[in-house]
BAGU-302019 format. One record per residue: z, y, x of N, C-alpha, C in turn. Coordinates in steps of 0.2 Angstrom, whole numbers. Last residue first. Layout:
<recs>
     n.w     n.v     n.u    ca.w    ca.v    ca.u     c.w     c.v     c.u
       Z       Y       X       Z       Y       X       Z       Y       X
...
</recs>
This chain:
<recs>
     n.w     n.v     n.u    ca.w    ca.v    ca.u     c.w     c.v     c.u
      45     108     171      45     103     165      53      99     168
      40     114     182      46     117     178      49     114     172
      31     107     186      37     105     192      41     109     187
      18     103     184      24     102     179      30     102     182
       8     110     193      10     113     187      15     110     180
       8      92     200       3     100     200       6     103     194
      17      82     196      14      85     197      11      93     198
      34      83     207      31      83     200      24      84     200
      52      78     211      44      80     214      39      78     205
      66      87     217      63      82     215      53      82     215
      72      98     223      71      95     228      66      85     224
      76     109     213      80     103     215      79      98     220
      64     115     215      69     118     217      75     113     219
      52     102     217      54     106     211      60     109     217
      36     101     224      43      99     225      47     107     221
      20      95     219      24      97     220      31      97     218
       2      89     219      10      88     218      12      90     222
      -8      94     224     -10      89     217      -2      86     215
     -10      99     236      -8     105     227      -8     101     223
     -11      97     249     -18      98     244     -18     102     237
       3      96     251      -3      99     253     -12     100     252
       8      85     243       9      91     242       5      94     246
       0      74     249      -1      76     241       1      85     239
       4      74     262      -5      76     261      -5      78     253
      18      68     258      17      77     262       9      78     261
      15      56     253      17      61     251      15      67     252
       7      50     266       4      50     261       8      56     256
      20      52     276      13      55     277       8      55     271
      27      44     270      29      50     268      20      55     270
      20      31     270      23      32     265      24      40     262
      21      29     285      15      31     279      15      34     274
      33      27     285      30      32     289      23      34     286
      35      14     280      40      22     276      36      29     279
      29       4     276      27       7     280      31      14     277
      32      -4     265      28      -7     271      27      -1     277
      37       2     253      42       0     258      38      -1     265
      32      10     241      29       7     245      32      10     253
      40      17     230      32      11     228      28       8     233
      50      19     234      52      13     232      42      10     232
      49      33     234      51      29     239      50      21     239
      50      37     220      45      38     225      45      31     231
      64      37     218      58      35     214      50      35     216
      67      44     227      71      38     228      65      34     223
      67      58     225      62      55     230      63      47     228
      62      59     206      68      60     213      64      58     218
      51      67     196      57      61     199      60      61     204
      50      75     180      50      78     189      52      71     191
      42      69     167      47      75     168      47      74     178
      36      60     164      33      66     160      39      72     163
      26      48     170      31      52     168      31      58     166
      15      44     174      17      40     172      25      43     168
      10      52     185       8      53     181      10      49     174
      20      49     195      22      54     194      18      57     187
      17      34     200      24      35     197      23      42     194
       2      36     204       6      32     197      12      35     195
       5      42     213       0      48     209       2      42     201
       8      34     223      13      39     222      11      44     214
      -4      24     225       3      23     221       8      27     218
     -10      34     229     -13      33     222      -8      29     218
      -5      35     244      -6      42     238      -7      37     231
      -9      21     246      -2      24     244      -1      30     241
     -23      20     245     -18      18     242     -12      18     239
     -26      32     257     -29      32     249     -24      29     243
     -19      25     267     -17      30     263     -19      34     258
     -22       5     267     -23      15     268     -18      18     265
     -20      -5     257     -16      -3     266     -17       4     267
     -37      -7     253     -29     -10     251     -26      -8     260
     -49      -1     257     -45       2     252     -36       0     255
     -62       0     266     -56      -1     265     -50       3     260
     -79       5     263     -72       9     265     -70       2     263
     -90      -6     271     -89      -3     265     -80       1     268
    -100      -1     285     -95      -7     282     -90      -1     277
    -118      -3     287    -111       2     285    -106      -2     283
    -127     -13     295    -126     -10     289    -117      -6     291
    -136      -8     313    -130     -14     307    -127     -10     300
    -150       0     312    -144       0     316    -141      -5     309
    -163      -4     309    -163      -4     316    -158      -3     319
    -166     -18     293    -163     -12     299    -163     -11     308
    -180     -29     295    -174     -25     294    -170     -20     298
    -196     -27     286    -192     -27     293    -186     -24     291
    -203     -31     276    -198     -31     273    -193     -31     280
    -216     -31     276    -217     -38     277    -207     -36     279
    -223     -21     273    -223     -23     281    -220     -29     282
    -225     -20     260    -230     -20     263    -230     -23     270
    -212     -17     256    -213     -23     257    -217     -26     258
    -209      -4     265    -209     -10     265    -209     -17     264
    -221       1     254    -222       1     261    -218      -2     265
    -225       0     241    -219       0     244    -221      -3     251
    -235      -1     224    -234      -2     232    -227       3     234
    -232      -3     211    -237      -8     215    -237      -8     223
    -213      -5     207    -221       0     209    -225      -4     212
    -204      -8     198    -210      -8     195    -218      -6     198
    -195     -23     203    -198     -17     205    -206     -14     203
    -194     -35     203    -192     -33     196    -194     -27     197
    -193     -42     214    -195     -45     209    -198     -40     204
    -183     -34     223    -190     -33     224    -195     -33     217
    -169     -31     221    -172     -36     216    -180     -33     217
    -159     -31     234    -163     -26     232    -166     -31     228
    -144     -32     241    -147     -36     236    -153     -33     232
    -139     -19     246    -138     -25     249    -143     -30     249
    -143      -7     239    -142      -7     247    -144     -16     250
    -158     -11     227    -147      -8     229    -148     -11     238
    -166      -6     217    -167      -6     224    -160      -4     225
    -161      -6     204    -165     -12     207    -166     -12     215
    -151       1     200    -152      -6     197    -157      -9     200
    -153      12     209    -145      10     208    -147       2     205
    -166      16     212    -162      13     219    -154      12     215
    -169      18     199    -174      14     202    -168      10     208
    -160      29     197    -159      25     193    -164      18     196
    -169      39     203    -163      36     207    -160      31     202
    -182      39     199    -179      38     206    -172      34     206
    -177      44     186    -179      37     186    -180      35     194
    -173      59     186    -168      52     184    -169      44     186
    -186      61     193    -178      63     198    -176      57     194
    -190      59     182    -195      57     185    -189      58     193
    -188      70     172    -186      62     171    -189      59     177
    -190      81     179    -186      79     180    -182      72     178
    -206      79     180    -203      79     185    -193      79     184
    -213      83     167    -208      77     167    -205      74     176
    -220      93     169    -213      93     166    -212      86     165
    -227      94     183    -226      96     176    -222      95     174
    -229      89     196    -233      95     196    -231      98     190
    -218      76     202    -223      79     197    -224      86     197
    -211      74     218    -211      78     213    -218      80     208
    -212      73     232    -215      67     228    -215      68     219
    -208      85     240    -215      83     240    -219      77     233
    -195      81     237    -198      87     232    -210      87     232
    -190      71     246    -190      72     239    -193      77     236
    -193      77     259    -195      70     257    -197      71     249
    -183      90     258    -192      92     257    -195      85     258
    -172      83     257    -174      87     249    -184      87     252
    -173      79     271    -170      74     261    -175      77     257
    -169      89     276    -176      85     277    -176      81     271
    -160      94     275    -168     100     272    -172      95     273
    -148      85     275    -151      87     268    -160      92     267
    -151      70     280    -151      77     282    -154      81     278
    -139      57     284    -143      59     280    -144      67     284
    -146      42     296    -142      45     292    -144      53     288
    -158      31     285    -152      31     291    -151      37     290
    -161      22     277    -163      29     278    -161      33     283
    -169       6     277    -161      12     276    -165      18     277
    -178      -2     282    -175      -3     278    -169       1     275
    -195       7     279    -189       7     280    -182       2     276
    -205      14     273    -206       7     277    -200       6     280
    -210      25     268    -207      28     276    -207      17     279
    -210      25     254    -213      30     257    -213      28     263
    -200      15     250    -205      14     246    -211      19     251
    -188      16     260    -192      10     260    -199       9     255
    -186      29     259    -186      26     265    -189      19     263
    -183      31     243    -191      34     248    -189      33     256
    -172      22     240    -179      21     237    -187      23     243
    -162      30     248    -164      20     249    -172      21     247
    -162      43     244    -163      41     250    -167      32     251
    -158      39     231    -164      41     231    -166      39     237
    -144      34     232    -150      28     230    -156      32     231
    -140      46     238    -138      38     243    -144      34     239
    -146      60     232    -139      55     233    -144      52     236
    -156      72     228    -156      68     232    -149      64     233
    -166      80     216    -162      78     218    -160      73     222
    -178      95     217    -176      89     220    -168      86     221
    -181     103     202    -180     103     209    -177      95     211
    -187     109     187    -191     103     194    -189     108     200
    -176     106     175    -178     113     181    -182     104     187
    -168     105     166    -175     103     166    -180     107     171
    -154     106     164    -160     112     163    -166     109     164
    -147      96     165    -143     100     161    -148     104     161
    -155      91     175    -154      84     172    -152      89     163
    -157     100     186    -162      97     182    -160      93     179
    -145     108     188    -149     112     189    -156     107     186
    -135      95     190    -135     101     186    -143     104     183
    -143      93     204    -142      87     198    -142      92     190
    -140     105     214    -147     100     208    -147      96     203
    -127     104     214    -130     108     211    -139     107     208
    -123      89     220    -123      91     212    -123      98     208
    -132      90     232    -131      87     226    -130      88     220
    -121     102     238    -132     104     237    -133      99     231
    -109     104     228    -112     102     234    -118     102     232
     -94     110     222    -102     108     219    -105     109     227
     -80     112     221     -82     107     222     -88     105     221
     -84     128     214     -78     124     218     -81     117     217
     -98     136     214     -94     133     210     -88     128     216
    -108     140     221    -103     145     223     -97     141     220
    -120     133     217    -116     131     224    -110     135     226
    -123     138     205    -120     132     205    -117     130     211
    -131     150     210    -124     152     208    -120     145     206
    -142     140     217    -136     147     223    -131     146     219
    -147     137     204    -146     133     209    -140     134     213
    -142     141     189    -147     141     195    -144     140     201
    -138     141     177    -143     136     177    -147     137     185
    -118     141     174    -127     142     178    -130     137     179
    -112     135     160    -113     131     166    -118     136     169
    -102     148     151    -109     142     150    -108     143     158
     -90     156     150     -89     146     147     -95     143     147
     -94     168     156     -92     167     148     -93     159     146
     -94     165     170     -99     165     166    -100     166     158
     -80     168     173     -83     171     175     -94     173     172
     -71     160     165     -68     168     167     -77     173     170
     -76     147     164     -72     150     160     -72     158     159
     -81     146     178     -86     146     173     -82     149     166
     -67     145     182     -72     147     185     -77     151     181
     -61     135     177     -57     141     177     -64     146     177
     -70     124     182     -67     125     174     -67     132     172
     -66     123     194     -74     126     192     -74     128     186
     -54     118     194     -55     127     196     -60     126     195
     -56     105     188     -52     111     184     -52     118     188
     -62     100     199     -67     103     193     -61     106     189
     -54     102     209     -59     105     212     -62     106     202
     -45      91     204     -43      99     203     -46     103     205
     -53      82     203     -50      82     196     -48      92     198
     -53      79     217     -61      80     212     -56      84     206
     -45      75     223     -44      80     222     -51      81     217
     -41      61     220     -39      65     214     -41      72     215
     -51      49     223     -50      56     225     -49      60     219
     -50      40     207     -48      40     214     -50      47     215
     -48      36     195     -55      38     196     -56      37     202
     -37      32     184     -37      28     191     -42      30     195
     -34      48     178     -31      43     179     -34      38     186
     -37      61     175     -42      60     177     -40      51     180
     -26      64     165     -34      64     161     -36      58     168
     -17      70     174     -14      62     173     -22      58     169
     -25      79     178     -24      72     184     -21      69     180
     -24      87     169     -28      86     171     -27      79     174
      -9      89     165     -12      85     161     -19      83     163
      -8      98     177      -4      89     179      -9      85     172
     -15     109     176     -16     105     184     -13      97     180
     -16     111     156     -10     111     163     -15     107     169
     -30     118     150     -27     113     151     -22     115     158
     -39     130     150     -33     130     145     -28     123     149
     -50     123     157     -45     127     161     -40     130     159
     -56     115     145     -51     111     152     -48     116     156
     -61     123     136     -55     121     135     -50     118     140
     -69     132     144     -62     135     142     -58     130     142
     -78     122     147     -75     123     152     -69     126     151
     -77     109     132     -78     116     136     -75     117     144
     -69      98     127     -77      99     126     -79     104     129
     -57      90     130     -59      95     133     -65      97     134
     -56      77     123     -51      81     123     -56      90     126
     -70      72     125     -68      71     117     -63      78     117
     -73      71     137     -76      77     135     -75      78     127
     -61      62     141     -61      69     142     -64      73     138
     -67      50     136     -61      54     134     -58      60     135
     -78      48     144     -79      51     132     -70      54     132
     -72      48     156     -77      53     153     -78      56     146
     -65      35     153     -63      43     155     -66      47     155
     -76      25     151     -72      27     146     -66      32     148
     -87      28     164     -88      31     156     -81      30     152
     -81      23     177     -82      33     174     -81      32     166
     -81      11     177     -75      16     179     -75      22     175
     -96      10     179     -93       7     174     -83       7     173
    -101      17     188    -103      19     181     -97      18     177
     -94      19     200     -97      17     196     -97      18     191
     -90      35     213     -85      30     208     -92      26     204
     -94      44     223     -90      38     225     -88      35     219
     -97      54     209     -94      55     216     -90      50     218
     -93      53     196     -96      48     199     -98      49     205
     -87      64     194     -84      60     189     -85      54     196
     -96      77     193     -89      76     196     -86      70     196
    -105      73     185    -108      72     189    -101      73     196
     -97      74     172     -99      65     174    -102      66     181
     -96      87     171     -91      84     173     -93      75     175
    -109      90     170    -108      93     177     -99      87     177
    -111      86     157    -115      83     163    -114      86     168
    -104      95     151    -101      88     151    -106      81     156
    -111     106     152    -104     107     155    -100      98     156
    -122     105     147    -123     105     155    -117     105     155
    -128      91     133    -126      98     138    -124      97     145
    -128      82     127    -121      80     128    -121      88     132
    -139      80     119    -134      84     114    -130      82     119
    -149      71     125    -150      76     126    -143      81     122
    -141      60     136    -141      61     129    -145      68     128
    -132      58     148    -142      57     148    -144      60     142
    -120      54     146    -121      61     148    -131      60     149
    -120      41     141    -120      45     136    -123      52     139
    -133      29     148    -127      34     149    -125      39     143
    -141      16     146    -141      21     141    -133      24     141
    -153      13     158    -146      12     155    -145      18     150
    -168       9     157    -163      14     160    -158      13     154
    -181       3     153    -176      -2     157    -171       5     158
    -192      10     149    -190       4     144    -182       1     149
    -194      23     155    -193      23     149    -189      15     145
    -194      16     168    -189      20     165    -185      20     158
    -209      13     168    -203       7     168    -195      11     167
    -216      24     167    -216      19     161    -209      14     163
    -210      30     179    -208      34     172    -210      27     168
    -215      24     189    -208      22     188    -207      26     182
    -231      25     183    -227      18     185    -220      17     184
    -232      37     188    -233      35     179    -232      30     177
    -229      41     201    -225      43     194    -225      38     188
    -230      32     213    -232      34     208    -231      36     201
    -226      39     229    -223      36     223    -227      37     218
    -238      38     243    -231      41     239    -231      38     231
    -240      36     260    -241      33     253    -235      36     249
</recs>
């Protein structure tokens, strides 16, 4: 059984949230950074960082003009900060090497620093209207339980994902509203936990045909935040983003006492990633403001 276009496009049309990077005027450079943006993050996190970034830094010129540190202080509570400096080298990238426009093809968008099979199709249809298959965690949801009868997808594999997803694919141009509205289907109605059946636009689903069997391994347990070294990085990435000049260790030290051995191991990861470093004097700064 496969998905009926003309169904989840009609329900699309009236029920999709109205994201700015959707816009047709927002273009591919400010839809490749929303698509850096919502990696692990919600919607409702991303967008007042997003309008404020692509208000400050409408180009990829502009953002590789920008300092490493005004970057990441930009990219503020987002989390994995390395995204922010994987997109300021894609910035440079496209800046130097495309003359400041986004590729529109698939391969040269995989060469880009932090672009994965995901969000070089996402790019490649949402910023060009190219019918290829997009696939994340809500597409997977939707065609394991709408196509396969399933209640999960269980685990992923991208030549088999994409060739699921590409088969279900319209024959004409509205295949890439028809990607948007997939996956816009598995994030407001068909959600991992609490799937709203109810409200599901399509006449058939094969799981709910089966009478809605549950999984065959235990659900995923959500990451852990509070206590990790996520955490502690991200307290470290306050104090130094929150300043404007270098700080001592001492001012470091103090954001988290419970574990000094974490503490520094979260440190040393920072400095080994690039996203902070140690000034001559032995103080600490972000990425490219250690001479400030």
């Amino acid at each position: 059984m496969s998905i009926r276009a003309a169904e989840l496009l009609d329900w699309y049309d009236r029920e999709h949230r109205d994201l700015p990077w959707r816009h047709p005027e927002a273009g591919a450079w400010k839809i490749l950074v929303s698509e850096y943006m919502l990696q692990q993050t919600p919607v409702a996190r991303v967008l007042p960082i997003w309008l404020e970034w692509v208000a400050r830094w409408p180009t990829p010129s502009a953002t590789a003009a920008a300092s490493a540190a005004d970057v990441l202080r930009a990219w503020g509570k987002l989390g994995y900060p390395r995204r922010a400096k994987r997109l300021h080298e894609c910035a440079r990238v496209i800046a130097d090497d495309y003359g400041d426009v986004v590729p529109d093809d698939v391969e040269a968008l995989l060469t880009l620093p932090g672009v994965g099979s995901y969000t070089a199709r996402a790019i490649a249809c949402f910023a060009y209207q190219q019918s290829v298959p997009v696939v994340d965690t809500n597409v997977r949801r939707v065609v394991a339980r709408a196509v396969d009868g399933l209640a999960d997808a269980g685990p992923p594999s991208t030549t088999r994902d994409l060739a699921a997803v590409a088969v279900l694919l319209p024959d004409d141009s509205t295949a890439p509203r028809f990607s948007a509205a997939l996956m816009e289907l598995g994030a407001i109605v068909c959600a991992a936990r609490s799937p709203k059946c109810g409200l599901c636009p399509l006449s058939h689903c094969a799981w709910r045909a089966a009478g809605y069997p549950p999984a065959t391994t235990p659900p995923k347990r959500g990451q852990a935040y509070a206590g990790t070294d996520r955490q502690v990085r991200g307290r470290l990435l306050d104090v130094l983003r929150g300043s404007q000049k270098p700080v001592t260790r001492a001012q470091l030290d103090i954001v988290w006492l419970t574990d000094t051995a974490q503490r520094d191991r979260a440190l040393d990861s920072l400095l080994v990633d690039g996203l902070v470093e140690q000034t001559a004097d032995g103080r600490f700064a972000l990425a490219g403001e250690g001479d400030g």
